[in-house]
N, C-alpha and C positions, 0 to 999 in steps of 0.2 A: 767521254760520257756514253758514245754507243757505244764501246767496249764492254764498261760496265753492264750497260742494258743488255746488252748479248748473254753474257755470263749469268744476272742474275734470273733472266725467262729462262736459259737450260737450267737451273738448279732448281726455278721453280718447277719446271716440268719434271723434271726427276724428282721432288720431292711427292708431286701427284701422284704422279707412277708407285712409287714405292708405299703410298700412303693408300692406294688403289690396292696392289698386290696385298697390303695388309690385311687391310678388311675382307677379301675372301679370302685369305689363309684364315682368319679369326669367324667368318660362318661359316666355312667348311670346317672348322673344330669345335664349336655349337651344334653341328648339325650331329659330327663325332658323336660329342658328349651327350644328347638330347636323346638319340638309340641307344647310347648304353644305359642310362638314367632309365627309357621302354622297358630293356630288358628285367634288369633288376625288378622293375612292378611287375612287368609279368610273371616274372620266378616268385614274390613274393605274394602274388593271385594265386598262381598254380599251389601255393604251402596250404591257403587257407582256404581252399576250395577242398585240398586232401584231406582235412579236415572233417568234414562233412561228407564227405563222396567216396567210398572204396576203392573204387575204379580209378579214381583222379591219386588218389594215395598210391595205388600199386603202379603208377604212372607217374610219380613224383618225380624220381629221380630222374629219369630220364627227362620231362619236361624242364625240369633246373640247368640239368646238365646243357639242353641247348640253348638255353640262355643266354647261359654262363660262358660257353663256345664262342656265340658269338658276339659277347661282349671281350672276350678275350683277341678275337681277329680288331674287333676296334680300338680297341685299346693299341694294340701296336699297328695300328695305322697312324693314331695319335701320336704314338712315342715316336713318331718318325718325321711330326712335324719339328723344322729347323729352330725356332722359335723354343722348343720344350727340351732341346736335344741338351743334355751334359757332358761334355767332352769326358770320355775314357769312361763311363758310365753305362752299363746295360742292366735294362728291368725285363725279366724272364716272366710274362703273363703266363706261361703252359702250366703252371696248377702243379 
């Protein structure tokens, strides 16, 4: 009967642990998604602001562009969690 009891407190501890390490891999991929999700509004602010604005228009592209950069470096921090990863599978973000 202690045997058992041994056995099943490590598996329970390890199932914590592991149920631990989950939950921040999964808000540390929220937090990912949550900035890229920023970006995209800001790029779609900056369109309709060009809109109206000369300056913001002649400014467009480049403001998109850094958006879009740096929703691209998130993105493959993303695709690098283990969790998301497809064996023999690569997604090229560089545009």
């Amino acid at each position: 009967m202690a045997i058992a009891f041994a056995f099943v407190t490590k598996e329970s501890r390890s199932q914590r642990a592991q149920a631990n390490e989950t939950t921040v891999s999964a808000l540390a991929q929220k937090t990912l998604s949550q900035q890229i999700l920023e970006n995209s509004f800001n790029a779609r602010v900056s369109a309709i602001y060009a809109l109206y604005d000369s300056s913001a228009f002649q400014n467009l592209d480049i403001a998109v562009n850094q958006e879009f950069d740096q929703s691209r470096v998130l993105l493959n921090q993303l695709s690098q969690t283990a969790a998301l990863i497809i064996p023999n599978w690569k997604i090229n973000w560089s545009g």
